[in-house]
N, C-alpha and C positions, 0 to 999 in steps of 0.2 A: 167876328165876321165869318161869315159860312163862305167856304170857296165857289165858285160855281160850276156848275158839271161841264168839264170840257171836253167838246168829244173827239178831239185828238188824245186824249185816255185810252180811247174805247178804239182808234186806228192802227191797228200792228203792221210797221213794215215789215215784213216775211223775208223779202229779199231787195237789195240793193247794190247794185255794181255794173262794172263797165262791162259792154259786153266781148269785146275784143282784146282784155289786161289794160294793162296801166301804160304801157308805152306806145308811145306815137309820132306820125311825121307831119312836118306843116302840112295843112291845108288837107288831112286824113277827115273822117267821117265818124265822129264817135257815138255808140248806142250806149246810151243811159236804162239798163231793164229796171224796173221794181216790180213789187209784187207788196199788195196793202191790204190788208185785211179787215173790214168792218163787224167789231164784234157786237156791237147793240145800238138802235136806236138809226135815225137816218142821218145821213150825210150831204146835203145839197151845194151845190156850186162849187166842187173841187177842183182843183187845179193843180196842176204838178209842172215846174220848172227846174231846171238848170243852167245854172249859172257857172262863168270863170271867170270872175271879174277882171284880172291882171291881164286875158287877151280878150277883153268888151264881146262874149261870147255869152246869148242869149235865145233860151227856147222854150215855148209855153204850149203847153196843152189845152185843148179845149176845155173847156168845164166839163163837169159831170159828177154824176149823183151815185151814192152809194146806198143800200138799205143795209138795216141788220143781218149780218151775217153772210152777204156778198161781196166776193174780192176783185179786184181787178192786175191784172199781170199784164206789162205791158211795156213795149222800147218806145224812148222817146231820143230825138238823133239832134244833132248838131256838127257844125264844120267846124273845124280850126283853121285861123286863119293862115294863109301861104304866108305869112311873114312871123310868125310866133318863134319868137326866141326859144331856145333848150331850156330846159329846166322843166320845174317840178312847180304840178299848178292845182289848187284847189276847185274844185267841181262841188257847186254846191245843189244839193235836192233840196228844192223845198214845195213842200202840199202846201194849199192854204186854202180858204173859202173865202167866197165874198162878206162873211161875219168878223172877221178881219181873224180867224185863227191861224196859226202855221206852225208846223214841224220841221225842221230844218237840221239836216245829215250832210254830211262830207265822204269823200270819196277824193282821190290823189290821183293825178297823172302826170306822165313823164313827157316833154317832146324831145324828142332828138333834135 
């Protein structure tokens, strides 16, 4: 069986992180920046989310399209909630397409 050309192969995160560090207080405003790169072939119906599951904390970007060779850099934001216990919470990035593909990155944050 031949694999099939996936083209989150062909999509390099460049960059990914919180924009403010890794510590925070309830109910703070946190920027999720990335930076993706399209190296061959087009990209249609993208979507970039982040997620914290452990505080039901949820935010999604519009769609959007990529061609070969164009990047997109971009913050995308979220609230913590005013009751979010301390500790140490998974952040998760994930791209996906309406094709049903996805790439999914982690990233850690602290709440005080």
């Amino acid at each position: 069986h031949e694999m099939p050309d996936i083209p989150f192969r062909k999509l390099r995160v460049r960059a990914l992180r919180l924009v403010d560090g890794e510590v925070y207080k309830p109910g703070d405003s946190i920027g999720m920046l990335y930076d993706i790169h399209n190296e061959d072939g087009e990209l249609e119906d993208l979507m970039v989310s982040i997620t914290i599951s452990d505080l039901d904390v949820r935010r999604t970007s519009r769609r959007f399209d990529l061609k070969a060779g164009q990047a997109r850099r971009e913050v995308i934001d979220a609230e913590l909630p005013y009751d979010a216990p301390a500790g140490w919470y998974d952040v998760r990035f994930t791209l996906s397409n309406a094709e049903g593909f996805r790439r999914v990155l982690y990233r850690e944050l602290y709440v005080e």
